[in-house]
GUMARVO-286387 format. One record per residue: chain; z, x, y of N, C-alpha, C, CB in turn; residue in one letter; residue number from 0. Coordinates in Angstrom, 1 decimal, decimal comma, always signed. Each point is the difference from the previous one (the first is absolute). Glycine has a CB too. Example, Ala and Ser with C-alpha at 12.3 -4.5 7.8 and 13.67 -1.06 7.14 Angstrom:
2
PT c    nc3    nc1    nc2   cac3   cac1   cac2    cc3    cc1    cc2   cbc3   cbc1   cbc2 r   k
PT A   +7,8  +13,2   -5,7   +0,0   -0,9   +1,2   +0,0   +0,9   +1,2   +1,2   -1,9   -1,2 A   0
PT A   -1,9   +1,5   +2,3   +0,0   +0,9   +1,1   +0,8   -0,8   +1,1   -2,2   +1,2   -0,6 S   1
This chain:
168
PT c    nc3    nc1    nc2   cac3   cac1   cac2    cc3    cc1    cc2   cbc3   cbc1   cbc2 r   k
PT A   -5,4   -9,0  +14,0   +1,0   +0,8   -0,5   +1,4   -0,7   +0,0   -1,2   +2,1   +0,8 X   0
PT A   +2,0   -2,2   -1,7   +1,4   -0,8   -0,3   +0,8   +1,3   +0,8   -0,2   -1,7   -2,8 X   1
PT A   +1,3   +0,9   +3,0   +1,0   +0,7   +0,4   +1,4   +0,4   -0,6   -1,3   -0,9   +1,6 X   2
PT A   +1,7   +2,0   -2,3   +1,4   -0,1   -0,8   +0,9   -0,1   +0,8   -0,5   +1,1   -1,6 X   3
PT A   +1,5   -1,6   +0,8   +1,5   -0,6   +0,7   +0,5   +1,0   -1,3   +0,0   -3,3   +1,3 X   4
PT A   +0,5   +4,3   -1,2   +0,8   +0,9   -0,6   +1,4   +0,3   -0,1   -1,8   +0,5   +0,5 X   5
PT A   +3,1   -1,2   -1,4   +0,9   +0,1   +0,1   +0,9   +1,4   -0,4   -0,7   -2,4   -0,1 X   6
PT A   +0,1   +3,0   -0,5   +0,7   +1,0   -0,8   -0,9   +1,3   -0,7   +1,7   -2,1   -0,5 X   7
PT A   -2,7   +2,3   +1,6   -1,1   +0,8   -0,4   +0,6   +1,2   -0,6   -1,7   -0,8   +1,7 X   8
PT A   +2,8   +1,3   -1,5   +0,5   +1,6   -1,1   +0,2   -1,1   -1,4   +1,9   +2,3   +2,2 X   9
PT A   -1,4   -3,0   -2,5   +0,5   -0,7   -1,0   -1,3   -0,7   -1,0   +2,2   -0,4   +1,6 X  10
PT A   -2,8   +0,4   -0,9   -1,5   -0,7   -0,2   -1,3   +1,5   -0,8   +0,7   -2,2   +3,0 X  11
PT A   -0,6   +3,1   -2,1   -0,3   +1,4   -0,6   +0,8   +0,2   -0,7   -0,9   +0,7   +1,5 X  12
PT A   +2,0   -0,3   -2,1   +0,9   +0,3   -0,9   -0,9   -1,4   -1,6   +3,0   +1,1   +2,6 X  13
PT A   -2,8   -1,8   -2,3   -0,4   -1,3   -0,8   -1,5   +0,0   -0,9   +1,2   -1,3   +2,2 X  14
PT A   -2,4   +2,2   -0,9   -1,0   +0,1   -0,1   -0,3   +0,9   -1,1   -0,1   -0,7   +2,3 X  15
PT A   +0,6   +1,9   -2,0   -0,3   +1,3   -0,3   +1,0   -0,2   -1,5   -0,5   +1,4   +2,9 X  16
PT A   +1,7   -2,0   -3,2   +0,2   -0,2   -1,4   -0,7   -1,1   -1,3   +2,1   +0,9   +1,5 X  17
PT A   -3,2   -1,6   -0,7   -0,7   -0,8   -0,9   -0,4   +0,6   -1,0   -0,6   -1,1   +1,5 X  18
PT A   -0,1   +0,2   -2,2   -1,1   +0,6   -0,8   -1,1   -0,9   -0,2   +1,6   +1,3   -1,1 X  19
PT A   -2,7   -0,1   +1,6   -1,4   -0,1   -0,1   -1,0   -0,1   -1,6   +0,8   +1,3   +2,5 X  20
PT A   -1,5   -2,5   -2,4   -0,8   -0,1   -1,2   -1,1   +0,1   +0,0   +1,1   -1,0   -0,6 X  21
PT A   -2,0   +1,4   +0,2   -1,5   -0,1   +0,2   -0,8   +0,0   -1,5   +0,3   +1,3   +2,6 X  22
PT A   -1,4   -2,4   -2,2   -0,6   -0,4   -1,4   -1,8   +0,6   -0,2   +1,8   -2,5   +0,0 X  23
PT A   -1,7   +3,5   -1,1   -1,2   -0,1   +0,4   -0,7   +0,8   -1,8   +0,5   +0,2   +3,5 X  24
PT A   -2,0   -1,2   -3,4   -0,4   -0,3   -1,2   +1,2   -0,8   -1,0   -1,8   +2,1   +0,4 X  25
PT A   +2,8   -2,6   -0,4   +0,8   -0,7   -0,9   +1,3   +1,0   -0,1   -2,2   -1,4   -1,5 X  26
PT A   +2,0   +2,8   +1,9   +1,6   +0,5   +0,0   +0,8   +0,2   +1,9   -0,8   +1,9   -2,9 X  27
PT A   +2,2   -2,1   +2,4   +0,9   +0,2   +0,9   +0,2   +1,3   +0,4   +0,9   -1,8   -0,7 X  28
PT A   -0,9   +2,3   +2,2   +0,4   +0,7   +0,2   +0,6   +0,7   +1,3   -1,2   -0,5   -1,7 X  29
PT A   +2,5   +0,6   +1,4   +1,1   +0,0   +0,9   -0,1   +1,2   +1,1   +1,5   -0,9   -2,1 X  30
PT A   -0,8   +0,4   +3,5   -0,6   +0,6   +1,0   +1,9   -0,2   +0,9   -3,7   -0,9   -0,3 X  31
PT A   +4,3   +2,3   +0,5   +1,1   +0,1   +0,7   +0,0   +0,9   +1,3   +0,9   -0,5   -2,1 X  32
PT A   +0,2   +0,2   +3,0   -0,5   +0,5   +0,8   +0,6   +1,4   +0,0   -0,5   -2,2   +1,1 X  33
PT A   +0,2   +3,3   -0,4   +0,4   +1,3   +0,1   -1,0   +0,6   -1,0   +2,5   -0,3   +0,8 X  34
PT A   -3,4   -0,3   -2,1   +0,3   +0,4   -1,1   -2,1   +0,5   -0,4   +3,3   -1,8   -0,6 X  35
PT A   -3,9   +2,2   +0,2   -1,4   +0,6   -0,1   -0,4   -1,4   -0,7   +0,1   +2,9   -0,1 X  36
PT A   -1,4   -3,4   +0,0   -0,2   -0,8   -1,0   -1,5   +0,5   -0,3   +1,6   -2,2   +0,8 X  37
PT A   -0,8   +3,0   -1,3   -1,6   +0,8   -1,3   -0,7   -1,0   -1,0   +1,4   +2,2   -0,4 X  38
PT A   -1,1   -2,6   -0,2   -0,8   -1,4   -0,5   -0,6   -0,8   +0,7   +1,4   +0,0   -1,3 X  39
PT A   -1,1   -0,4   +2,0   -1,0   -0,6   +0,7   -0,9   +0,6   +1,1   +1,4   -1,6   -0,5 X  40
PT A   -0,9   +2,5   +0,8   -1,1   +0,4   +0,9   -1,3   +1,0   -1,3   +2,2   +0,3   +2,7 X  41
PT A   -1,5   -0,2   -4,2   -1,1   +0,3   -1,1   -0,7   -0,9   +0,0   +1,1   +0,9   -1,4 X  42
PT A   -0,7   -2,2   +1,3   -1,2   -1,3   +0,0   -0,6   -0,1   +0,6   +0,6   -1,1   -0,5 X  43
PT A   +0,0   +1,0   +1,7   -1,1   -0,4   +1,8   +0,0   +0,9   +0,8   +0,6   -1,9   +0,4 X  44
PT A   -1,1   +3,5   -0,8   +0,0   +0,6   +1,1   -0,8   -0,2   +1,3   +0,7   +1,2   -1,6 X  45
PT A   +0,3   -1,0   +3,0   -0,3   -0,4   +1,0   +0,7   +1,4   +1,1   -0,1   -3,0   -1,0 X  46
PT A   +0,1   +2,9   +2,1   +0,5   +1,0   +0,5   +1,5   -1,2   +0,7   -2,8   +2,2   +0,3 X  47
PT A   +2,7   -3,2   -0,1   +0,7   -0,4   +0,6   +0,7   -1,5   -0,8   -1,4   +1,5   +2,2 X  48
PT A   +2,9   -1,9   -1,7   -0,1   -0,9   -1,1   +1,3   -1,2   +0,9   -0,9   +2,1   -2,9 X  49
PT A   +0,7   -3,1   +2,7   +1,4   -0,9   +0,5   +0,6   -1,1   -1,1   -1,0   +0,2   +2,7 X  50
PT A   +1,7   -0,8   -2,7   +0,3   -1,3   -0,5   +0,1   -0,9   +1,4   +1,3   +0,9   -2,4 X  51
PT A   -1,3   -2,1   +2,4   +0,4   -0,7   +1,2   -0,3   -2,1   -0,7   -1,2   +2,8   +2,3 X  52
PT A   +2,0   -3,1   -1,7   +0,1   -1,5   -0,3   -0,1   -0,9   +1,2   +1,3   +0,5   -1,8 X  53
PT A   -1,4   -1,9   +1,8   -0,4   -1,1   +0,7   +1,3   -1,0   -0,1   -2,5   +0,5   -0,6 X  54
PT A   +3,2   -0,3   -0,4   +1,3   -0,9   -0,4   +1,1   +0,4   +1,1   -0,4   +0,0   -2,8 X  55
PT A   +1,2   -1,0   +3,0   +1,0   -0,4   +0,4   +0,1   +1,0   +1,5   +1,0   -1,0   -2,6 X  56
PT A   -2,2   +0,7   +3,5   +0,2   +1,1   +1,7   +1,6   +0,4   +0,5   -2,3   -1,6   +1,1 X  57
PT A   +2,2   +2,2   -0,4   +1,8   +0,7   -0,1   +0,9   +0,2   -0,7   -0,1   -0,5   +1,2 X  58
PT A   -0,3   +0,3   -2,3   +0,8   -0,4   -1,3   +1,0   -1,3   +0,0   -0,1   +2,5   -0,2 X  59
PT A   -0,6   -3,0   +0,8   +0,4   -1,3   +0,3   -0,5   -1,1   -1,5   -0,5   +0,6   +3,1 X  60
PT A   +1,1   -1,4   -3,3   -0,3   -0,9   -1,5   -0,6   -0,6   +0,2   +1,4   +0,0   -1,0 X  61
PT A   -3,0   -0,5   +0,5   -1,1   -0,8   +0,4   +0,2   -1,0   -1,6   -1,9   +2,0   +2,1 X  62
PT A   +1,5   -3,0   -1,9   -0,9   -0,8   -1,3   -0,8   +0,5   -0,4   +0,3   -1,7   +0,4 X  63
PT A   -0,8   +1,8   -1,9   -0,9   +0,3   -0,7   -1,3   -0,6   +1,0   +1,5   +0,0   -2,7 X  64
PT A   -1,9   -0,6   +2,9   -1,0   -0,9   +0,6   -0,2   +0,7   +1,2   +0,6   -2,2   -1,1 X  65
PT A   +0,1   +2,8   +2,1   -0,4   +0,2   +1,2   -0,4   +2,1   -0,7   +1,9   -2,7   +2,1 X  66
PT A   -0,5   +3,2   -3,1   -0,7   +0,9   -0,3   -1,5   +0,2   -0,4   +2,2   +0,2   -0,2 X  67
PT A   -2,8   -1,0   -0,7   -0,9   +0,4   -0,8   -1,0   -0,4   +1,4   +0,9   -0,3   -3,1 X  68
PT A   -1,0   -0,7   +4,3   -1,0   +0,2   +0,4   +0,2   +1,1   +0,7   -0,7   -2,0   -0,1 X  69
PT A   +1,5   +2,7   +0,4   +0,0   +1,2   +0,9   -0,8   +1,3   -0,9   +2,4   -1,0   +1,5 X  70
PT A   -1,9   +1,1   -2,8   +0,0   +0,6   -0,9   -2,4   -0,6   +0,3   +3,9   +0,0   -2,0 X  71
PT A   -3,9   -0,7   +1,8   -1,4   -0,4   -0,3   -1,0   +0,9   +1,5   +1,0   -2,9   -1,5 X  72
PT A   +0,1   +2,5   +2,6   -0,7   +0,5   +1,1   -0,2   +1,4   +0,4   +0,8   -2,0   +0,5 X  73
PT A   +0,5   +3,0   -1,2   -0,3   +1,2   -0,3   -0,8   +0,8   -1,0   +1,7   -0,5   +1,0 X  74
PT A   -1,9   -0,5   -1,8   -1,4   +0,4   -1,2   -1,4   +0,1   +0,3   +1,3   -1,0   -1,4 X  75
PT A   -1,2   -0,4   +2,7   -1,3   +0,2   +0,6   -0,8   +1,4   +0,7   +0,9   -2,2   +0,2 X  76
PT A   +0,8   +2,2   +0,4   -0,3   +1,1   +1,2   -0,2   +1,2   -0,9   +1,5   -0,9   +2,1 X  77
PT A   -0,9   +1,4   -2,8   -0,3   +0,9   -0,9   -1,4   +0,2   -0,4   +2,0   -0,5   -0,6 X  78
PT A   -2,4   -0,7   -0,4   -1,4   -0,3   -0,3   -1,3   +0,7   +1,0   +1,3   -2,2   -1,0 X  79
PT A   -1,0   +1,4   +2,3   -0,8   +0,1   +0,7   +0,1   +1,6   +0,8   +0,0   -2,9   +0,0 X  80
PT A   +1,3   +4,0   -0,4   -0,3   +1,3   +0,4   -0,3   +0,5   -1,0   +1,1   +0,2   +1,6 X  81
PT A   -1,2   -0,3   -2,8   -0,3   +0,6   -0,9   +0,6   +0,6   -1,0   -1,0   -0,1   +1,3 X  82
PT A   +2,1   -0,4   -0,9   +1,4   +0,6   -0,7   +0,2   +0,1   -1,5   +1,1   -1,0   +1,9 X  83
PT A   -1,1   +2,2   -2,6   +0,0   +0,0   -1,4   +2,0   -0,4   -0,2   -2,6   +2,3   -0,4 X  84
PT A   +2,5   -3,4   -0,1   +1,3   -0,9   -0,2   +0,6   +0,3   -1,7   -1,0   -2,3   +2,0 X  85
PT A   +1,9   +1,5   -2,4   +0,7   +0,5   -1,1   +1,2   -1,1   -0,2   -0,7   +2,7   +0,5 X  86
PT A   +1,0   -3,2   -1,0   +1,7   -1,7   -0,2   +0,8   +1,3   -0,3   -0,8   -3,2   -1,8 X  87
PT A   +1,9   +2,7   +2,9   +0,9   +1,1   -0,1   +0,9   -1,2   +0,2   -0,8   +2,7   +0,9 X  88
PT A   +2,6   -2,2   -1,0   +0,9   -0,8   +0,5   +1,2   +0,7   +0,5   -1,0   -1,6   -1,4 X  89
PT A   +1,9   +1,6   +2,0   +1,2   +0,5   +0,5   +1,5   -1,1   -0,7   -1,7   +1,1   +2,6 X  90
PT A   +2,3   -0,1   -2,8   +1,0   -0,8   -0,5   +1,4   +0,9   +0,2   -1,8   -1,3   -1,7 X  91
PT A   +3,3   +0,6   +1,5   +1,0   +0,4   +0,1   +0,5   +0,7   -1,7   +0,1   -1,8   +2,5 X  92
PT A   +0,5   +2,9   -2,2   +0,4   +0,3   -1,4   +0,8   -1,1   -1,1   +0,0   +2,1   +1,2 X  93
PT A   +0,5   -2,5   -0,4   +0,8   -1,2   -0,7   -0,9   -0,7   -0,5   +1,8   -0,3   +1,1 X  94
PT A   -3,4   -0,2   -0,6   -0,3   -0,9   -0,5   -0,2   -1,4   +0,4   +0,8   +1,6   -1,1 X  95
PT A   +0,2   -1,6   +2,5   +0,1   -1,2   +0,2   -0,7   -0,6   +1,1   +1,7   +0,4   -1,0 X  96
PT A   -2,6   +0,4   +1,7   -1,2   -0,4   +1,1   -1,3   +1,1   -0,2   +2,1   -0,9   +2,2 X  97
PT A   -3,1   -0,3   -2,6   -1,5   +1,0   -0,1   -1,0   -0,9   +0,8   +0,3   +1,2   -2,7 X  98
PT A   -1,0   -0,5   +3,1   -0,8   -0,2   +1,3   -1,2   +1,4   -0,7   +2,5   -1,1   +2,5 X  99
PT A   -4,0   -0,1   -2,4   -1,8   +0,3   -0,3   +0,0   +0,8   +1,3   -1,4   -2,3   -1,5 X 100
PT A   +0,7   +3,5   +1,1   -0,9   -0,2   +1,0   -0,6   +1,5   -0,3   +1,1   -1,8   +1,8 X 101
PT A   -2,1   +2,6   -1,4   -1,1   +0,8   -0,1   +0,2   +1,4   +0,3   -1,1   -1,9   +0,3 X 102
PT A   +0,6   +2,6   -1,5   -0,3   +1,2   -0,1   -1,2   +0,4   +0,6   +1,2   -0,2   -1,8 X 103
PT A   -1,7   +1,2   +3,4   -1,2   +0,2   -0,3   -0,4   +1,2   +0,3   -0,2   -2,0   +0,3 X 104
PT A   -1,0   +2,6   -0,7   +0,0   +1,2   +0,2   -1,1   +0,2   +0,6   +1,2   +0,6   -1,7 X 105
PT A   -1,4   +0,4   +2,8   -0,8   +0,6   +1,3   -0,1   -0,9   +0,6   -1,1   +1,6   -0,8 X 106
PT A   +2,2   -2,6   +1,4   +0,1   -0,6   +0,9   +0,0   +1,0   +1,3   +1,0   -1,9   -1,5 X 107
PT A   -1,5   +1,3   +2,7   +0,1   +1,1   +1,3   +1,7   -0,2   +0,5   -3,1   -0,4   +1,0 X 108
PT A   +3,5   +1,1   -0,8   +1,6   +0,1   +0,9   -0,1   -1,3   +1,1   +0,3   +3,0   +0,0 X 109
PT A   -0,9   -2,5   +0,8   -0,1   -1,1   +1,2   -0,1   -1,4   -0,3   -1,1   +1,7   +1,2 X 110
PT A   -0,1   -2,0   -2,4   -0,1   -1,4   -0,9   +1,5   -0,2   -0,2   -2,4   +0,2   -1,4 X 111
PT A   +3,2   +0,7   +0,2   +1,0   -0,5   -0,3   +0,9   -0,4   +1,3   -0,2   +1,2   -2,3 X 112
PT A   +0,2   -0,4   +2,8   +1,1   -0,2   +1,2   +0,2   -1,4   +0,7   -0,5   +2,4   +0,4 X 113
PT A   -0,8   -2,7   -0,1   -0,8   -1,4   +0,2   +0,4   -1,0   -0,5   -1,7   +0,9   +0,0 X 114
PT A   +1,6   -0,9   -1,4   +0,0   -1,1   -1,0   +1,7   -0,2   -0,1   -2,6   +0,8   -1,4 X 115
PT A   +3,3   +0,4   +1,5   +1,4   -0,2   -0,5   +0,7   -0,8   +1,2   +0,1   +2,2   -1,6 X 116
PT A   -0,7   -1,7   +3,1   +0,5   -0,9   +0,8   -0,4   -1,4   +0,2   +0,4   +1,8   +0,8 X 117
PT A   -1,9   -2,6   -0,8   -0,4   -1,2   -0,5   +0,8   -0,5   -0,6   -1,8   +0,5   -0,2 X 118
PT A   +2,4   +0,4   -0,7   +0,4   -1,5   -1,4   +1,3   +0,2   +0,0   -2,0   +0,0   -2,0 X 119
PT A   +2,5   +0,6   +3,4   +1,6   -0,2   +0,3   +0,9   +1,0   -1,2   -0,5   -3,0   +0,8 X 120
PT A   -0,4   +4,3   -1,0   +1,0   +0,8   -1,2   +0,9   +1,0   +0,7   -1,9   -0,1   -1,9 X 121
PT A   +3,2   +0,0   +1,5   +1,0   +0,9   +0,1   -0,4   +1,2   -0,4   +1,4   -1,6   -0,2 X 122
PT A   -1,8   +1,7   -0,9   -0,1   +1,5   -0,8   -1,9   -0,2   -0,8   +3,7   +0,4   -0,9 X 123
PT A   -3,7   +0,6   +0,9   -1,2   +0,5   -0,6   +0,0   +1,2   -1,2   -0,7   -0,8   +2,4 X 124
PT A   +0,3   +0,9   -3,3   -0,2   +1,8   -1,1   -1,4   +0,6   +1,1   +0,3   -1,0   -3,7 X 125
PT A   +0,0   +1,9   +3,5   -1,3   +0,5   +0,8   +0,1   +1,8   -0,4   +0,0   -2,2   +2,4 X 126
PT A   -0,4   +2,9   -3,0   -0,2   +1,3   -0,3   -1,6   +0,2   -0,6   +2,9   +0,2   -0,4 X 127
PT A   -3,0   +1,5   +0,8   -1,5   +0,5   -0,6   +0,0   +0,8   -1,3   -0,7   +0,0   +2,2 X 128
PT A   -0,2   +0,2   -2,9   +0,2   -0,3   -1,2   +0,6   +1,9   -0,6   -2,3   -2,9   -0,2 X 129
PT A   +3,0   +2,6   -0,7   +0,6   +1,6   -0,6   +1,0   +0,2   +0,8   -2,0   +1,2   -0,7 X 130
PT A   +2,8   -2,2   +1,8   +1,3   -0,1   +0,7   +0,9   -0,9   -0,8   -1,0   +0,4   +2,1 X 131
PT A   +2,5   -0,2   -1,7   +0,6   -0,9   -0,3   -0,5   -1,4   +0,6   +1,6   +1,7   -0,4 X 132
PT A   -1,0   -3,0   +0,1   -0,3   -1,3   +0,5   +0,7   -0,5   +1,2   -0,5   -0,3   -2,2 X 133
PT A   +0,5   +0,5   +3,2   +0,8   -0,5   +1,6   +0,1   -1,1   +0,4   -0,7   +1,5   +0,8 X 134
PT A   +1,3   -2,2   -0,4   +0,4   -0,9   +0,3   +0,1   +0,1   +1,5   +0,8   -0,4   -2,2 X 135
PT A   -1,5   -1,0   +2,9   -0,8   -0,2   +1,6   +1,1   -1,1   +0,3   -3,1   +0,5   -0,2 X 136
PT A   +4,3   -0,1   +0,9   +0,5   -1,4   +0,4   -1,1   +0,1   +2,0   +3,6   +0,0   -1,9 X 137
PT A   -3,9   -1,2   +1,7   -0,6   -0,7   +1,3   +0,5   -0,1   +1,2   -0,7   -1,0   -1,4 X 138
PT A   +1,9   +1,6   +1,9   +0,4   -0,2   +0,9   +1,2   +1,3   +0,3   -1,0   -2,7   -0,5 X 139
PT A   +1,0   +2,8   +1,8   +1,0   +1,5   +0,5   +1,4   +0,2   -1,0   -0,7   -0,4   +2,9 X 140
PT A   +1,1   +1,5   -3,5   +1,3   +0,2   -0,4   +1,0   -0,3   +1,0   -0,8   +1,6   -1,4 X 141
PT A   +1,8   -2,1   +0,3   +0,9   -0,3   +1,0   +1,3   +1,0   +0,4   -0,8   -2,2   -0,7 X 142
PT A   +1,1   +2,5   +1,8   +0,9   +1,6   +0,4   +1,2   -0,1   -1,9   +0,3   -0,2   +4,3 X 143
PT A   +0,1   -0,9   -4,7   +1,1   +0,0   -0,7   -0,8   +0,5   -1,5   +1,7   -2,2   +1,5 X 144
PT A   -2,9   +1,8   -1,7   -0,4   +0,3   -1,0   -0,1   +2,0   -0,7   -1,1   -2,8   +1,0 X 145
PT A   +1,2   +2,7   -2,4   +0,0   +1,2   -0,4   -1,5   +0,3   +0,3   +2,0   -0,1   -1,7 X 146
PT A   -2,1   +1,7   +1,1   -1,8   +0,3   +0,5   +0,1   +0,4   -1,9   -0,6   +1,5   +3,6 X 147
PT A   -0,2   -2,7   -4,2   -0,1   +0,1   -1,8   -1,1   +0,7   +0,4   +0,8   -2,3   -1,6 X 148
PT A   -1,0   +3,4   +0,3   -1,1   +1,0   +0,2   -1,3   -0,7   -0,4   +1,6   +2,1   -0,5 X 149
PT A   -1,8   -3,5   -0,3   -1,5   -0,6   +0,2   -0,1   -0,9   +0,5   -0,6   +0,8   -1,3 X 150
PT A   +1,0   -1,0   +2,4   +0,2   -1,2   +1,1   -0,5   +0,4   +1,4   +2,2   -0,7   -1,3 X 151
PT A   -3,7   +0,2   +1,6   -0,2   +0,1   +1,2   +0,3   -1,9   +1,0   -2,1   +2,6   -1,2 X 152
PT A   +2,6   -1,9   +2,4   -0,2   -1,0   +1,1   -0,9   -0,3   +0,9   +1,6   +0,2   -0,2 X 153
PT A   -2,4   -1,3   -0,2   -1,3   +0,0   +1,0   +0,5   +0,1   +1,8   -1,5   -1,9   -2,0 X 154
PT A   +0,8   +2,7   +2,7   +0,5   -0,7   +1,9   +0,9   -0,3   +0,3   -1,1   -0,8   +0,3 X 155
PT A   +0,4   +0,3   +0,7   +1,1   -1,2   +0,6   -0,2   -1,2   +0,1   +0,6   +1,4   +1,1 X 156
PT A   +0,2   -2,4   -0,7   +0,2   -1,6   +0,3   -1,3   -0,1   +0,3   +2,3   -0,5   +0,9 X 157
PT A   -2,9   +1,1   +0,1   -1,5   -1,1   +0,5   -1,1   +0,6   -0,6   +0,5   -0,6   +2,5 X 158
PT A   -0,2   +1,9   -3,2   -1,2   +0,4   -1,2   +0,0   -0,5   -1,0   +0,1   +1,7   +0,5 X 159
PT A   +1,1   -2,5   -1,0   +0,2   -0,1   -1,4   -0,3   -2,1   -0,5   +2,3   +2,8   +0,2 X 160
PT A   -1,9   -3,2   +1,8   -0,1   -1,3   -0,1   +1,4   -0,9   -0,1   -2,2   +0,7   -1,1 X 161
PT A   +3,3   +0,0   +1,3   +1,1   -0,2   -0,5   +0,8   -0,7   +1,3   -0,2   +1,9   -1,8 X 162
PT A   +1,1   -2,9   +1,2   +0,4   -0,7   +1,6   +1,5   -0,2   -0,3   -2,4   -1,6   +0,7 X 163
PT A   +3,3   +2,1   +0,2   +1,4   -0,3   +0,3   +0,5   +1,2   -0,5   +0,2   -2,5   -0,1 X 164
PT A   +1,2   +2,4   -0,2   +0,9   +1,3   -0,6   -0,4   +0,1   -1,7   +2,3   -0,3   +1,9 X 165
PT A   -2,4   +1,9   -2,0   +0,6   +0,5   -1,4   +1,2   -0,2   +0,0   -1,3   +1,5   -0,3 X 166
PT A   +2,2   -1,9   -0,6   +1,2   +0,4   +0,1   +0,9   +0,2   -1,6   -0,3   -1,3   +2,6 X 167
């Protein structure tokens, strides 16, 4: 399990939760926000449970293409090998100016995701069940300064979550 070094986890949730979510499937796009239902896709893939989650850049930290994609490779395995019905999704900033791969999947188990998001050093996670809005999983305890956004859950605490030193 990696450990995050978290500078600005309210700032970082605020960040998360205004992305925007893509997901590809049979050859069309389809957009995935947070707070917000994603009836289309859960038309395609119905599942009862659903996340996005990535391998790129652990704490949101900036990796090389090269160290992402093997990580990116090493979470496809793991997937693979649970069975994970997957999907090329990507997260990106509205502006446009930072997009970051990584996977759509549906009836993944909770506990798996939870797993997997700490492995691969993730800050935030999508994680909601299906005919809900879309939630957003930051990995690690709120911080007292942070607001309480209405689709913003905080995993634990520090030694649940894997998390080492201050939020701040």
């Amino acid at each position: 399990m990696r450990e995050l070094q978290i500078v600005d986890a309210a700032e970082l949730a605020t960040a998360y939760a205004a992305a925007e979510y893509v997901v590809m499937l049979d050859g069309d796009t389809l957009p995935l926000r947070v707070g917000q239902p994603a009836s289309d896709l859960e038309a395609y893939s119905p599942a009862p449970r659903y996340a996005f989650i990535t391998a790129w850049n652990p704490a949101s930290e900036p990796r090389s293409d090269t160290a992402n994609e093997a990580a990116d490779a090493l979470l496809v395995a793991q997937l693979d090998a649970a069975g994970a019905v997957r999907h090329p999704a990507w997260a990106q900033d509205p502006a446009g100016d930072w997009r970051e791969p990584g996977w759509l999947l549906a009836g993944l188990d909770e506990d798996e995701l939870h797993r997997l998001a700490l492995e691969f050093g993730q800050a935030g996670v999508l994680a909601w069940r299906g005919g809900e809005p879309v939630r957003l999983r930051m990995m690690m305890p709120r911080p007292p300064f942070a607001s309480m956004a209405p689709h913003t859950d905080w995993a634990g605490n520090a030694q649940t979550c894997g998390i080492a030193g201050s939020v701040a």
